[in-house]
C-alpha positions in Angstrom: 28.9 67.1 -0.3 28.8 66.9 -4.0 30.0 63.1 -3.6 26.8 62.4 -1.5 24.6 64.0 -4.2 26.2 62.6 -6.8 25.7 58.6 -5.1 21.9 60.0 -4.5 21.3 60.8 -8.1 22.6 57.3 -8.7 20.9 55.2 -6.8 23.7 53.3 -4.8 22.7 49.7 -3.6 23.3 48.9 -0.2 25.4 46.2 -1.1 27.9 49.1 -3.4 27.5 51.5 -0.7 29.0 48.9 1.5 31.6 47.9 -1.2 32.6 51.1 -1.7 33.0 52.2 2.3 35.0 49.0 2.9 37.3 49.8 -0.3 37.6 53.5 1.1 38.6 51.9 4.7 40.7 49.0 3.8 38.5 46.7 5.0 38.8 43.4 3.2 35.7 41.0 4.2 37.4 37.0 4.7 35.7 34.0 3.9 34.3 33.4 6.5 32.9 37.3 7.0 31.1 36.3 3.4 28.9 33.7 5.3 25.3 34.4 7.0 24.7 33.8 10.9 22.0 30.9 11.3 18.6 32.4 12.4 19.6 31.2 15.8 22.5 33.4 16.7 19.8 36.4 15.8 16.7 34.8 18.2 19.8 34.7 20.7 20.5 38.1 20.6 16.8 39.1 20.9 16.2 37.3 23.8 14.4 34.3 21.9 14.9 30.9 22.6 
């Protein structure tokens, strides 16, 4: 608990709260991972052609 208020106080980014959940894991993201999907695969999902 005193870790979460801690990171509050702080200010954690998204991006280091996702760093640092991945490094606590072992998750390592590939090159590939590192890339964004093209807006299409998103309207896809949503139903939008």
């Amino acid at each position: 608990m005193q870790e979460a208020l801690q990171r509050r106080r702080s200010r954690e980014t998204p991006l280091e709260t996702a760093a640092r959940l991945r490094a606590e894991l072992g998750i390592e993201l590939r090159g590939q991972a590192r890339n964004t999907l093209p807006p299409s695969v998103y309207d896809e999902l949503s139903g939008e052609d």
